[in-house]
C-alpha positions, 0 to 999 in steps of 0.5 A: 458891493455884496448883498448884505452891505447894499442892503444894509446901506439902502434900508437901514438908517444912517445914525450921524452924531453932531459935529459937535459931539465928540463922542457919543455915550450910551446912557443905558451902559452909564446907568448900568454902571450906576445901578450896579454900584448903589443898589445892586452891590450885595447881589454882585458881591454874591455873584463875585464869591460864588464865581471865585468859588467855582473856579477855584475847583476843578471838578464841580457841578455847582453854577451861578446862574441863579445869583447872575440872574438875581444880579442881571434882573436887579440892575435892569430893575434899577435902569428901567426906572430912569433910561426912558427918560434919558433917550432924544 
């Protein structure tokens, strides 16, 4: 076994899910998709035609850095909110 593998298997917690849990879902992607549906859905049809914009150029300086993060920061805005609640 190499030295990272023991490591990992002597010092890092061992997450087993229940067996009658057939798969385990992480509440944070589920609220992200929510987020982004019902209350972000301007910002990310913002960021969808700028990104459609760029790419349909060969040449540009333009980014959409700014309209992602709007995007990014609305979502975990919405998901903050309720995740918390949501962990065991």
């Amino acid at each position: 076994m190499s030295f990272i593998q023991n490591f990992i298997g002597n010092f890092l917690p061992k997450v087993k899910a229940d067996e009658e849990d057939e798969e385990l879902v992480d509440p944070q992607t589920v609220l992200r998709e929510q987020c982004s549906a019902k209350h972000c859905e301007k910002l990310k049809e913002i960021l969808n035609t700028c990104n459609d914009r760029v790419n349909s150029r060969k040449q540009t300086e333009e980014t959409c850095l700014e309209e992602l993060v709007d995007y990014v920061q609305c979502v975990d805005h919405c998901v903050a909110k309720t995740l918390f609640s949501k962990l065991k």
